[in-house]
N, C-alpha and C positions, 0 to 999 in steps of 0.2 A: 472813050478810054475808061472814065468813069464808071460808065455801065456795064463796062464786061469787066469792070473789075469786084464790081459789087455786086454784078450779076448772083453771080454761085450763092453768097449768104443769103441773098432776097431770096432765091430761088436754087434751093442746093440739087445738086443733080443727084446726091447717095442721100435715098431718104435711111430714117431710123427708123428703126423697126421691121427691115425684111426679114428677121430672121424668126424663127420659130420660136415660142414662149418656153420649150423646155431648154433650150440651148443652155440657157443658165445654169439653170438648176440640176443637169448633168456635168458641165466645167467643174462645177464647185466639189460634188461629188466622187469627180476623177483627181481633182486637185488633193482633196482629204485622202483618197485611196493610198494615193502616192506616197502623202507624208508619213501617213500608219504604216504601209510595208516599211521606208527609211528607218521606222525607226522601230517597229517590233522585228524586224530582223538582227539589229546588233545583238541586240537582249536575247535571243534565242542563238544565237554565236556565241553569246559569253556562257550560257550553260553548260553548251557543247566542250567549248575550250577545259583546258586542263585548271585546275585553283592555284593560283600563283604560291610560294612556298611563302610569302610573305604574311598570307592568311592562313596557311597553314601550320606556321609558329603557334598561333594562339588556340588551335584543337589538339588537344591532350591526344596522346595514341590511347588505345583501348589496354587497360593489362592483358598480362599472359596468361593464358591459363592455368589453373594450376597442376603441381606436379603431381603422377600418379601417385595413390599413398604404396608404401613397398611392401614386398610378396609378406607372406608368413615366414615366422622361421618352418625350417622343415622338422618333423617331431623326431625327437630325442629317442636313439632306437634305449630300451628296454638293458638295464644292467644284467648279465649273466646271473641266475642264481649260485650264492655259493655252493660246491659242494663238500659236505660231511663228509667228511671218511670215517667209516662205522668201522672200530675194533672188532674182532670179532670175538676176542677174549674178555671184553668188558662188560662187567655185570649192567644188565637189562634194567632199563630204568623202570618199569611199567612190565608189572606184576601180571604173566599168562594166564590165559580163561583156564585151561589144564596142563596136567603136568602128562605128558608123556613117558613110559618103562623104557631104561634105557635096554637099548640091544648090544648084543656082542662081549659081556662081559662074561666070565667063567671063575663061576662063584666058589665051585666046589673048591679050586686051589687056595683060595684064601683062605676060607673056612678049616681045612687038613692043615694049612700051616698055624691058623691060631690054636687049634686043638692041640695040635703037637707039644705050643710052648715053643717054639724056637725063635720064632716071632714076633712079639708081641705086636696088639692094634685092634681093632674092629675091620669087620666087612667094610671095605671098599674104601678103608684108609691106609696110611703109609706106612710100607712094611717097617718095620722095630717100633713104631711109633715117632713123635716129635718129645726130643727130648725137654725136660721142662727147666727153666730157668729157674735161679737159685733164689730163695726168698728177701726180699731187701734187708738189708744191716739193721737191727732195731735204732732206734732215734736215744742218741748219748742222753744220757742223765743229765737231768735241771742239775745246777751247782747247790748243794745244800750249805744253811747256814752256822756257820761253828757256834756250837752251845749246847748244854744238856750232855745227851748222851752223844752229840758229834766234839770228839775229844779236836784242839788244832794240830795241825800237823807240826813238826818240828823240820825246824831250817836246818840245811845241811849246807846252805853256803850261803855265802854272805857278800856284800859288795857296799866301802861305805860310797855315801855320796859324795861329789865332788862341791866343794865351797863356792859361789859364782863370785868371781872377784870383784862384782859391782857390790854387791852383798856385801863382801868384806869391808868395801870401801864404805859402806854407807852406815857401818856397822849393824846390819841385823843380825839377827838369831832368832831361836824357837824353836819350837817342834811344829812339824809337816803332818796331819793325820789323813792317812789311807785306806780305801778300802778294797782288795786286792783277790781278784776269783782267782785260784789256784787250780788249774787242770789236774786230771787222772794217773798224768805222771809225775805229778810234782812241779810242775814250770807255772812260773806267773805268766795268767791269758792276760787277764785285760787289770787297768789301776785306774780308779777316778779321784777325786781329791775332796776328803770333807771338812777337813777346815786348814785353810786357805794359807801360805804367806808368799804373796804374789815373786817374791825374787828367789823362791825358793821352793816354788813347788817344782818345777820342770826337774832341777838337780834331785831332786827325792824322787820323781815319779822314773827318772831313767834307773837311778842305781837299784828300787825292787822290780821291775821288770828280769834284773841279773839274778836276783835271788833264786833258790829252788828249796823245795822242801820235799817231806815223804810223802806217798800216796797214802790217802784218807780211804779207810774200805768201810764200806756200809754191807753189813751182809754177806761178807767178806768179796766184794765187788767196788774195786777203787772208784769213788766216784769227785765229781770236781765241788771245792768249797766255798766260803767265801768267808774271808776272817777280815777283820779291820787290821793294820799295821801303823806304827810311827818312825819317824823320820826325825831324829833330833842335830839339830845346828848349833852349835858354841862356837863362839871366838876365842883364839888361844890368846 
């Protein structure tokens, strides 16, 4: 029992080593084949696949292009020239190379009526003539000054002056001296004041402006004068 039991190990019936020395060395080969397809095929699946939107958060989009720049404006038509309207009665501003002979005028009829005398005028002007305006009024006489041989004129009216009641109150008086151009008819033009009393010159300077005298003649031509005057104020 023994012996067939220990048989096989003393003497094993499956030796080692039938089999061919590449055997190995092609297992190992096909074993590695395997594991490299298993696993370069996910890797070349994941390219293919779509990129999950989770990685794609973190890639910026590309901008947009930009906008075209816009047309030209279109060109401005051309403002109308104005046009002049040329009189044709208005004298030419811009002196002709020559003068041209007028045609169609008939000379003789003018000429027979200036001869005649019924007429008056020149060839080719307005029958009677243009009558001539009357010469300006000579320019009035400077006012001469009374003295010498200008005798003054004598007043023919009088006007006294009126008291001013502040005056009175304040008790002034004095005389007012004036110096008074007398116009060609006698009327006092203009009165200035030469010496002064300030409440009392206004009431003196109205009452000879009232005054009138005779016309002064030079040459027997009344002409306008200039005399001095006073103006005497009392208190009654």
């Amino acid at each position: 029992m023994a012996r067939e039991m220990f048989g096989d190990v003393v003497k094993p019936s499956i030796s080692v080593g039938s089999k061919q020395w590449y055997t190995l060395p092609l297992s190992i080969l096909a074993h590695v084949a395997v594991i490299g397809v298993l696993i370069v095929i996910p890797l070349l699946a994941a390219d293919i696949l779509p990129t999950p939107p989770s990685m794609m958060a973190f890639v910026a989009a590309p901008p947009p292009p930009p906008p075209p720049p816009p047309p030209p404006p279109p060109p401005q038509a051309a403002a109308p020239k104005p046009v002049v309207e040329v009189n044709p009665s208005a004298a030419p501003v811009q002196a002709p190379s020559e003068i041209k002979p007028e045609t169609g005028l008939d000379v003789t009829q003018e000429r027979v009526a200036t001869v005649a005398g019924d007429i008056g005028g020149v060839v080719g002007g307005i029958p009677g003539g243009v009558p001539e305006a009357p010469p300006p009024p000579p320019p009035p006489p400077a006012p001469v000054r009374v003295g010498g041989a200008i005798q003054p004129p004598k007043k023919v009216r009088d006007q006294s002056p009126t008291y001013p009641p502040i005056a009175q109150s304040a008790r002034v008086q004095g005389v007012v001296i004036l110096e008074a151009t007398i116009g060609p008819d006698g009327k006092v033009q203009d009165v200035r004041v030469l010496r002064s009393i300030p409440l009392l010159d206004a009431a003196a300077i109205e009452a000879v402006r009232q005054w009138q005298y005779t016309p002064t003649l030079l040459n027997g031509v009344p002409v306008p004068v200039i005399m001095t005057v006073t103006v005497n104020f009392t208190l009654r």
